[in-house]
C-alpha positions in Angstrom: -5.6 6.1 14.9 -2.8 3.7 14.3 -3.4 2.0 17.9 -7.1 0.9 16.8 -6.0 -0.8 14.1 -6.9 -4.3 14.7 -4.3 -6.5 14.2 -5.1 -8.5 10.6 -7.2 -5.3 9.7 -6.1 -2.5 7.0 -6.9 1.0 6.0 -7.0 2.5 2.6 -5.4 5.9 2.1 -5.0 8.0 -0.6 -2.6 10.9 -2.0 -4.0 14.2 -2.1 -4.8 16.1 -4.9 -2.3 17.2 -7.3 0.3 14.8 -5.1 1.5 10.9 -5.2 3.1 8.8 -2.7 6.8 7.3 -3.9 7.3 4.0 -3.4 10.3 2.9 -1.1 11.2 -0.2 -2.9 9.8 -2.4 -5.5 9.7 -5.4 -7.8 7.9 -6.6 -11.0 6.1 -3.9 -12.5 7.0 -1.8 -9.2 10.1 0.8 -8.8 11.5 2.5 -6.1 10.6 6.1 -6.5 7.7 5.0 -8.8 4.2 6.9 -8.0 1.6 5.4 -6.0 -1.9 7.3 -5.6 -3.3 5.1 -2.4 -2.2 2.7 -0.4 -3.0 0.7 2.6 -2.0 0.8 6.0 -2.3 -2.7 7.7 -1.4 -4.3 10.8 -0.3 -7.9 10.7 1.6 -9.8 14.0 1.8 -6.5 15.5 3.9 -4.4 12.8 2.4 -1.5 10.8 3.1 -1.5 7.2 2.4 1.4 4.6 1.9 -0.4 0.9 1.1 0.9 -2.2 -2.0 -0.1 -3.8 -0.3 -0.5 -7.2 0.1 -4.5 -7.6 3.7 -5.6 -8.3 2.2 -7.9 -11.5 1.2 -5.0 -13.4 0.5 -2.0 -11.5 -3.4 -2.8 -11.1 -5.0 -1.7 -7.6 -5.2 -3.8 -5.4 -8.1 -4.5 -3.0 -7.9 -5.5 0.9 -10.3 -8.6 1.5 -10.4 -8.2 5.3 -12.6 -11.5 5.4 -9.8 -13.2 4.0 -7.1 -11.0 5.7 -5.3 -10.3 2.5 -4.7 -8.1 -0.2 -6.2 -9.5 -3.8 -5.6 -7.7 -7.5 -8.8 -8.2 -9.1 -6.9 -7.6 -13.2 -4.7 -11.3 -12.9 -5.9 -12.8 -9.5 -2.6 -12.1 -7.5 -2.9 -12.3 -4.0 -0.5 -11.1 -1.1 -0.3 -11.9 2.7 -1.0 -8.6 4.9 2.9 -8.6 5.1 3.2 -7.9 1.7 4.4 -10.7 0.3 3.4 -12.8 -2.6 0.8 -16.0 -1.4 -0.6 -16.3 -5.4 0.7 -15.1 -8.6 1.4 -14.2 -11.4 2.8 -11.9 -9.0 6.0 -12.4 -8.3 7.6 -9.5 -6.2 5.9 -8.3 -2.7 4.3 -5.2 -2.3 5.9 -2.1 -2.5 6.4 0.0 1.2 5.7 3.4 1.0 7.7 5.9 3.7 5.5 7.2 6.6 5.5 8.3 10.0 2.7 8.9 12.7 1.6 12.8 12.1 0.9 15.5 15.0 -2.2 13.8 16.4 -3.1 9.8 16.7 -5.1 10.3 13.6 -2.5 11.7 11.2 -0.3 9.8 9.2 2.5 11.5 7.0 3.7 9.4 3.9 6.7 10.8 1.6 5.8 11.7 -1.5 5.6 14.7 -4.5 3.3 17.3 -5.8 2.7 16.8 -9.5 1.1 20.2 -10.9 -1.3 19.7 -13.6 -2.6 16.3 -11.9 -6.1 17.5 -10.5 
């Protein structure tokens, strides 16, 4: 559930079969309305924020290093504050949002995306 998320503490998420998340915004390697399969949902001075896990460098997933309490691309060594933005490159462009809202029940989560036939 969204209200246990601890704040400086993520989630990873990801798409489900046959489907991909569409990225809100973008920069670098990153589009808007560019395909993400996972993501992370994070909590950092009290606002949730839905990212894709593609790294804005060159579309590498990232990884959440919650001991460090921030996101880290393990390709190029990019780094990113749990806001998103850009604390070591090469990166240059923050993470990409993906479009959600809280589901039926506390432990659903409903993020915009497409169904890609053939994918699964």
């Amino acid at each position: 559930p969204l209200d246990q998320i601890a704040d400086g503490d993520g989630v990873k998420i990801q798409a489900p079969k046959a489907a991909a998340f569409t990225m809100v915004d973008g920069g670098g390697d990153n589009a808007p309305g560019d395909y993400a399969f996972g993501g992370f949902v994070v909590k950092a001075a009290g606002k949730v924020n839905v990212f894709a896990i593609n790294c804005s460098h060159l579309g590498c997933s990232i990884a959440l290093n919650a001991g460090a309490k921030r996101f880290e691309c393990p390709c190029h060594g990019s780094m990113f504050a749990l806001n998103g933005n850009v604390i070591h490159g090469p990166a240059v462009a923050p993470l990409s949002h993906l479009d959600w809202k809280q589901g039926d029940t506390a432990d659903t989560l409903v993020v915009k995306g497409v169904s890609l036939p053939g994918y699964g």
